[in-house]
Structure formats: structure tokens, C-alpha cells
N, C-alpha and C positions, 0 to 999 in steps of 0.2 A: 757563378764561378767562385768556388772560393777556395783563399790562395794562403799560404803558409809561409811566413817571411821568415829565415834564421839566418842570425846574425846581424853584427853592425851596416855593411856592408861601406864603412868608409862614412859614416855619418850620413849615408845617403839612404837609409830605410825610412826616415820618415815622409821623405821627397814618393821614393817607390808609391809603399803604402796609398797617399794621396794619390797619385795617378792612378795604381790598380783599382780604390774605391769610384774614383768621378767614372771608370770606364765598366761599374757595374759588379766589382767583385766584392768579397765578402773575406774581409783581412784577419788573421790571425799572427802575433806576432811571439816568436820565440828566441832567447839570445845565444843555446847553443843548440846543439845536436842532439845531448841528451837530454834538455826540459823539451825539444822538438818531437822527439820518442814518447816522454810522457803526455805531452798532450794527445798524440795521435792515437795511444794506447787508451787515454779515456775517454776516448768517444769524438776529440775535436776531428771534424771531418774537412778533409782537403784535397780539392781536382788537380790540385801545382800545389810545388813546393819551390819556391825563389830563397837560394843560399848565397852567404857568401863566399866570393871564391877561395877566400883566405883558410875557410874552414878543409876540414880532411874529406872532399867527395865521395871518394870513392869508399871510404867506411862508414858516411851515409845511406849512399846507395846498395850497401852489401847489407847492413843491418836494416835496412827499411825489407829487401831481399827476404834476409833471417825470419825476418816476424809476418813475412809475408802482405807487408804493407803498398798495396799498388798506387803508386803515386808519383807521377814524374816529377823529374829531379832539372830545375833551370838553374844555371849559375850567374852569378852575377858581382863584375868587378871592375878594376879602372882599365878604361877604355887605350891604354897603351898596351898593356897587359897582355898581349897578342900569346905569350908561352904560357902561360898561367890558363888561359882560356883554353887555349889546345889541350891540357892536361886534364882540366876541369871535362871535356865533352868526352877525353878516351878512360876518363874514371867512370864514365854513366852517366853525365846531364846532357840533358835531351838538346840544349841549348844554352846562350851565354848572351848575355845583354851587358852592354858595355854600362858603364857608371860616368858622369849622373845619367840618371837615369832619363830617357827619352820616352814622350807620352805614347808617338805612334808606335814604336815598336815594341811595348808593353800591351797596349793595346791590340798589338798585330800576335802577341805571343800569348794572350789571355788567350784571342778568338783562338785560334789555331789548336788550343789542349781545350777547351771548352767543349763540354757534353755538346751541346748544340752544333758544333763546328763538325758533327759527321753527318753528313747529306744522305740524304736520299735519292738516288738517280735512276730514275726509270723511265721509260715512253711507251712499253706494252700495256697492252689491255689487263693482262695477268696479273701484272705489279699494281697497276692501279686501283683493283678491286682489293687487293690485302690492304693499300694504302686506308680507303675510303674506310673498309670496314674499323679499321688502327684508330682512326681519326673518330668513328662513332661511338667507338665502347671505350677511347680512351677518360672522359672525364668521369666515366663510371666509378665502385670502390674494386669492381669484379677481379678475384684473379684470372689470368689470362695465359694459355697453355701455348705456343709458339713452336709448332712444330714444323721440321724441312731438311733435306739431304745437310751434310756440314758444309760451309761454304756458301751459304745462299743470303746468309745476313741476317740471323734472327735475333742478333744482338743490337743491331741497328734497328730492325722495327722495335724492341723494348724501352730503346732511348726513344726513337717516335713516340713512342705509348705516354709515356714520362712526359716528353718534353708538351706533348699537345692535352695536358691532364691537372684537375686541381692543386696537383703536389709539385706540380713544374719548379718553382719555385726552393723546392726541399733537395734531401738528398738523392741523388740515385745509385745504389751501389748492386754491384755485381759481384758474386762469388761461383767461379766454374767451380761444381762438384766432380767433374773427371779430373781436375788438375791437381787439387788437395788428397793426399794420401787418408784413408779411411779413419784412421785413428787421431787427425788432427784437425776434420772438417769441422766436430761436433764443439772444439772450442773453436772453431776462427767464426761460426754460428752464433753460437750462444756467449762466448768468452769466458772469464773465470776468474775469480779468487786468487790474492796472492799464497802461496801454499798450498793450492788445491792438487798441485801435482810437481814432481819433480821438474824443476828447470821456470816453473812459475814463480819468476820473482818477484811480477808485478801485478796489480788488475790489471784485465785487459779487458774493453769495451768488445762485446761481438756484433756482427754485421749486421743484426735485426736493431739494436740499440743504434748504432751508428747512423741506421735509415731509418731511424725512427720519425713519424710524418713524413717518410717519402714513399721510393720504392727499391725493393729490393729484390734482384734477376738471378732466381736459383737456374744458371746458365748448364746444359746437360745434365738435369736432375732426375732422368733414367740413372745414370752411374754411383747414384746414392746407396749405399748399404742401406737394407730392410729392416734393422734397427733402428737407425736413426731416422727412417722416415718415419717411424711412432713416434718418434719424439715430435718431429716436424708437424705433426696431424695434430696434434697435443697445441701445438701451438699457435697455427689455425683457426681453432677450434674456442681456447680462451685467450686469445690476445695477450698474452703472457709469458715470460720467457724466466729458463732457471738458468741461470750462471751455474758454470762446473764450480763445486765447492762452496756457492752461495747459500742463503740461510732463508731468504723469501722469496717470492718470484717477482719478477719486475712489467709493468704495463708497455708493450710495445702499441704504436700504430704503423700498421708497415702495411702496403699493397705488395703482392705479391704476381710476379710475373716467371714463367718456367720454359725453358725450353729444352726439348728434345731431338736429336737424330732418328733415333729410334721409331718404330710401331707399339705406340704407349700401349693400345688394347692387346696386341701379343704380346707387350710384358706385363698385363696383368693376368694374362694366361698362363703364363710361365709361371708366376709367383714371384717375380722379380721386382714386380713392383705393384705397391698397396691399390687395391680397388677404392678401398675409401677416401683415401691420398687423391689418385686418380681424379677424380669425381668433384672433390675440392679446388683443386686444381683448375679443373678444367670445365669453369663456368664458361669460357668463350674459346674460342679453338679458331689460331691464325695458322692455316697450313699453308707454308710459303714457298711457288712453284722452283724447280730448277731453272737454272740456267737455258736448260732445253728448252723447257715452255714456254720460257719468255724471250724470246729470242730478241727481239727489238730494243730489248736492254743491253744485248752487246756492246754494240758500236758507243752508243750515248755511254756508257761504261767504261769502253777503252779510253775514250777522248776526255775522259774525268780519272783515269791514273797517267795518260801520257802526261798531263799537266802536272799531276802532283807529283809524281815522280823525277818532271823534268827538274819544277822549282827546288825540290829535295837536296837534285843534284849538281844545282848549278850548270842547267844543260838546256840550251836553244829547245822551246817547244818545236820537234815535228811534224806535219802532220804523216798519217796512215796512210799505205798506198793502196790503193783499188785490189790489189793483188792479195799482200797483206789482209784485208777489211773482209774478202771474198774466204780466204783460210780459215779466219777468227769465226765468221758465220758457219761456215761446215764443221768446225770441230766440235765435238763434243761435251768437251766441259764436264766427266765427272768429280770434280772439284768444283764445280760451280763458280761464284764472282771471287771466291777467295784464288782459286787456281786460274782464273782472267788475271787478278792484280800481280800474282809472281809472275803471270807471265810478259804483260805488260812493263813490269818495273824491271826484270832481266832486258827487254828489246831496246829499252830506251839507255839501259846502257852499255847495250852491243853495239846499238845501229849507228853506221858510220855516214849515211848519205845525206838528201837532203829530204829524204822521206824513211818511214821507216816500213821495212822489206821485212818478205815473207822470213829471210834469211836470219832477221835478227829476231824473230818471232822463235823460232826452235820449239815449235809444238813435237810432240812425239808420238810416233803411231800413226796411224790411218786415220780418216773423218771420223769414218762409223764408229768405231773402237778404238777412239783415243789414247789408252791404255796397255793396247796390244803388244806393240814391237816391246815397251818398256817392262812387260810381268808375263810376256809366256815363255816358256822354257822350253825348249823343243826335245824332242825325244832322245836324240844321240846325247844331247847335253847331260841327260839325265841319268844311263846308266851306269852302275857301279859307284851312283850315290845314292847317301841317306838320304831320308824324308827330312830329315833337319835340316841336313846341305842344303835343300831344293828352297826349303823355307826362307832360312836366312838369306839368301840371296835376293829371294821375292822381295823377301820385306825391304832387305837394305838399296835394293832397286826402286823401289818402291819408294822409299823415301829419300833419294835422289834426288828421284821425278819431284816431289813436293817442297825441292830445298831446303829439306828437313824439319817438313810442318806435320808435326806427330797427328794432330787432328783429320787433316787432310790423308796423310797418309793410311790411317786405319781405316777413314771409310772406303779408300776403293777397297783397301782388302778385306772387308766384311767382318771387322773384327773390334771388338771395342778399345778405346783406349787405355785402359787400363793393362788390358792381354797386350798390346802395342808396345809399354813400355816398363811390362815384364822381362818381355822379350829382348826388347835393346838391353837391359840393365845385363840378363844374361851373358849378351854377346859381347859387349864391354867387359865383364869382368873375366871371359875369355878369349880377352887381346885381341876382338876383334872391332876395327876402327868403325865408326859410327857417324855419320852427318849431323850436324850440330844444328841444335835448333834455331829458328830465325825469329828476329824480332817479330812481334806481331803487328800484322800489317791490315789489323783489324776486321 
């Protein structure tokens, strides 16, 4: 775990620090916001960032944002400070530890953002075998191709791979190639030069340098531009990486891990993505079951977000009613365990009784085609509109249903996410209202 202290925090940072260290973490300490930025820009790597509260949050949190820095934000200040605190959580931090600082619940908020800290729960036969094979090739150097519908967890088996592998120890960093615009993936990759391009005022370490001796999870790396996948093969190939605007190339050691939605060998049919890339890639091949086929993972599933969700919320663990437990097995799940956990984290804060009902569940559609009542349009509905009309609708329907998880939403509509959020930008910028996206709930 390693943790990023900024600021004084009331002469209590050296106190922190010590606790974070005896409880396993790995301390970096900065005194304001902007030497905070420059170390993070050169490469110092950090799972938390513990500030003080006194500092400006929320133009922490905006500029960590800006540069595209993913790194939760904990506050931390004197323990009376109860309005301070509340402002500090509705600026962006994830969390707020009172001052001086307390061992267990340092400890309790390492665990809790710590790589490690996302389980694995499964009890099918189906989950078990991706586990075993995760658990065999992970102490390998092998890259490893991680493919399955969206929603099924192939970001979690990549930390499995990590965490049970010789680099456990190092970095692991992730970068979604669907979520980075085209034109800006190839520096948040490689980095660059100050000068090297307008608005470059600083070096900036990129993601290969960052994990360097660890691993690094090209997460949907179908969505990659065909350009820069030769650059990627290039690098592959000599363990070496060119900074935009740099002058020599630099020695990476990075394992590399990739996942896809996609049928990678139909986009190498397509020409949408590299054969030789491909092939690289994909020394070992984790194809990870839906929802559907693993059915048995349900329940042990729900009763691992009723909890977390309850604790979240400050909310009496429930249990699931017979009733309830009997719906959740017959639906469908084309969302898979990501579209279990919205659905889950909505009932526990619907459900009023002393179990939680089918009622506060609010599945949509029928068993069989979960999907149905929520994206078909009926016939009468239809005439004397456009094919745009009909669309927009789908889609903003559509991402309702997902509580505005672009991810999710694209794959029921068989569309990539990039065309996903073409399209919203479109219908936003003709006034028409849009579902806002949700935190990510992993």
C-alpha cells in the first residue's frame, strides 16, 4: 500500500506516517498540493492520498481529475472539526479521519482502499477453474489476455494475477484505453517532455515508467487506435519506452495484463486490431463465464454487496427473502456482477422491512430477457418518428436501466463505448438531458 501524506496536518503527520508504516504501508510525504502534483507527475506512485483538511480539497481533487490522476482523496483533521469534515467528503474525499490520528482506524482505511481489499467471491464450479488457472500462470513473466462480457470482473481477476505473482509486492496500475480520448492515451502511456506539446508544462512520468517492476492492466485494449497499437508492439518487443518529446528511450520492466469485451479474433479480422499485437498478448487466454454460467455465484455475491453496501450506508445488515433470492436466480443479468451490485446497492436503500423483498429489488423486464420491457419500442410508439428518435430513446433508456454506467450500458446495446459516448456528447449538446454517471462501484 502506498500512501501520500500532504500537508502539516496539525503536527500530526509524523504520528500518521508511523502508524501507516507499522500497518505495512509505504509513506511518501509532501507539504502542499503543488510539490504533491510534482511528485506524482514523476513517477512517485500512490494507492491513497491522506491530506490535510485545512488544505483546498476540492482543487486537489479537480486537478488530480485534470491530469487524469486516479487516486483517492482521504482527509484528515481535528477531531471536533465535524463542518470541516463534511465539506472536505462533499469536495471528493473518499473519507475523513479525525486527528490525532487513531492506529485501528488507519489501519481500518489502509485495508479498505488497498489493492488487496477487493475479494474474490465465488462458489461455482466455473469461477473456480478461471481462479485455479489465475493462481497457475500467475507467478509466470507471461502476458495475459482477460477476456469476458463487461461486468463480469476482469479487473479483479488482474489484481488476483498481481496480487498472487512475484511483483505482488511492486506496482499495479491500470489504465482503461475506452475511457482516455485517442489523442491523449499515447501520453498518459508513455508520458513526455516538458515542452513537448502545448499545455506541457511539466514531465510527466507515464504508466509503463510508473509500473515499472510491476504490472500494468491495458483494461479494454480492443478500443485502442491501430496506430498506437505499433507503438505498443514496439514496446513489447524491446522493453523500452520513448517519452513524447524525449531524446533516448528508457528501460521499462513491466508485465503486462489486457482485457477485452470483445471477440479479439473477429477484430483481427476486421483489421481493428494488430495480429501480431494479438499473438503477444495473448500467451495465456482467462475467458471469464457470465453471470449466467455461473449461477452459484449469485446469492454468495448478493450477500457480499448487502453488507458492503449496508456498512456504506449506515444501514442494519438485512438478510434476502426466499422470494427476493428466487428472482435474483431467474433473472438474467446481461450486465453481469456489475449490474448484481447496482442492483443490490439500490434494494438496500429502498428496502423498508426486516428483509429485503422482491419489491425493493426493482429488476426490469421478464427472467428470460431481462432487458425487454426496458429497450423495446413497440410499433404504434414508433410511427411518424425518426430512426434518431427511436435511438435516442433506446440508448437514454438504456442508460437509466444502468444508473448511468456508460460501460454497462453499451454492451447491452452492442455498441462500443466510444460510439456510447459520441452519442451522449451529441444529445447533450442538443439540450437534451442525460444520466449522469456513477461512481465506480468496481
Amino acid at each position: 500500500m502506498r500512501l501520500l501524506l500532504i500537508g502539516a496536518m496539525d503536527g500530526q503527520i509524523g504520528a500518521a506516517s508511523q502508524i501507516a508504516i507499522k500497518k505495512g504501508g509505504a509513506v511518501a510525504l509532501a507539504e502542499s498540493v503543488d510539490q504533491a502534483l510534482e511528485l506524482l507527475r514523476g513517477g512517485q506512485s500512490a494507492d491513497l492520498i491522506m491530506a490535510d483538511v485545512k488544505l483546498d480539497i476540492y482543487s486537489l481533487v479537480e486537478r488530480l481529475d485534470a491530469e487524469r490522476i486516479s487516486v483517492p482523496v482521504v482527509a484528515c483533521g481535528v477531531a471536533a472539526d465535524a463542518r470541516t469534515a463534511v465539506k472536505a467528503i462533499k469536495a471528493g474525499a473518499k473519507e475523513y479521519i479525525p486527528l490525532p490520528p487513531d492506529a485501528e482506524m488507519i489501519g481500518a482505511v489502509l485495508s479498505a482502499f488497498s489493492m488487496q481489499a477487493t475479494p474474490v467471491i465465488y462458489k461455482d464450479a466455473a469461477m473456480e477453474k478461471v481462479l485455479q488457472l489465475a493462481k497457475q500462470i500467475a507467478p509466470s513473466t507471461a502476458s495475459v489476455l482477460i477476456t469476458g462480457e463487461s461486468g463480469t470482473g476482469k479487473e479483479v481477476i488482474a489484481k488476483y494475477i498481481h496480487a498472487n505473482s512475484k511483483r505482488s509486492s511492486a506496482p499495479f496500475v491500470a489504465v482503461n484505453c475506452a475511457a482516455i480520448p485517442e489523442n491523449l492515451l499515447e501520453s498518459e502511456l508513455f508520458g513526455y517532455e516538458k515542452g513537448a506539446f502545448t499545455g506541457a508544462v511539466a514531465r510527466r512520468i507515464g504508466k509503463f515508467e510508473e509500473a515499472d517492476g510491476g504490472t500494468l492492466l491495458l483494461d479494454e485494449i480492443s478500443e485502442m487506435d491501430i496506430r498506437l497499437q505499433a507503438k505498443l508492439l514496439r514496446v513489447l518487443q524491446e522493453r523500452q519506452i520513448d517519452r513524447i518529446g524525449g531524446k533516448k528511450p528508457i528501460n521499462v520492466d513491466v508485465r503486462i495484463l489486457a482485457t477485452s469485451n470483445r471477440n479479439m479474433q473477429q477484430e483481427v479480422l476486421n483489421k481493428t486490431f494488430r495480429e501480431d499485437l494479438y499473438f503477444r498478448l495473448n500467451v495465456v487466454n482467462i475467458a471469464i463465464p457470465s453471470l449466467r454460467q455461473r449461477k452459484e455465484d449469485i446469492l454468495p455475491l448478493t450477500e457480499y454487496f448487502i453488507k458492503k453496501y449496508s456498512e456504506m450506508n449506515d444501514i442494519p445488515v438485512k438478510p434476502l427473502s426466499q422470494k427476493a433470492a428466487d428472482m435474483l436466480l431467474a433473472y438474467g443479468w446481461q450486465g453481469n456482477v456489475r449490474e448484481l451490485e447496482n442492483t443490490i446497492h439500490r434494494a438496500v436503500l429502498l428496502s423498508t422491512g426486516k428483509e429485503i423483498e422482491p419489491e425493493a429489488i426493482m429488476l426490469t423486464g421478464t427472467m428470460e430477457q431481462p432487458h425487454e420491457a426496458e429497450e423495446t419500442v413497440s410499433s404504434e410508439s414508433m410511427v411518424g418518428r425518426t430512426v434518431a428518435d427511436v435511438e435516442k430513446d433506446l440508448i437514454i433508456s438504456t442508460l437509466k436501466h444502468t444508473l448511468g454506467n456508460r460501460t454497462h450500458a453499451a454492451n447491452i446495446l452492442g455498441i462500443s463505448i466510444r460510439t456510447l459516448r459520441n452519442k451522449l456528447k451529441q444529445y447533450m449538446e442538443e439540450g437534451t438531458e442525460v444520466p449522469a454517471a456513477p461512481n465506480d462501484f468496481g
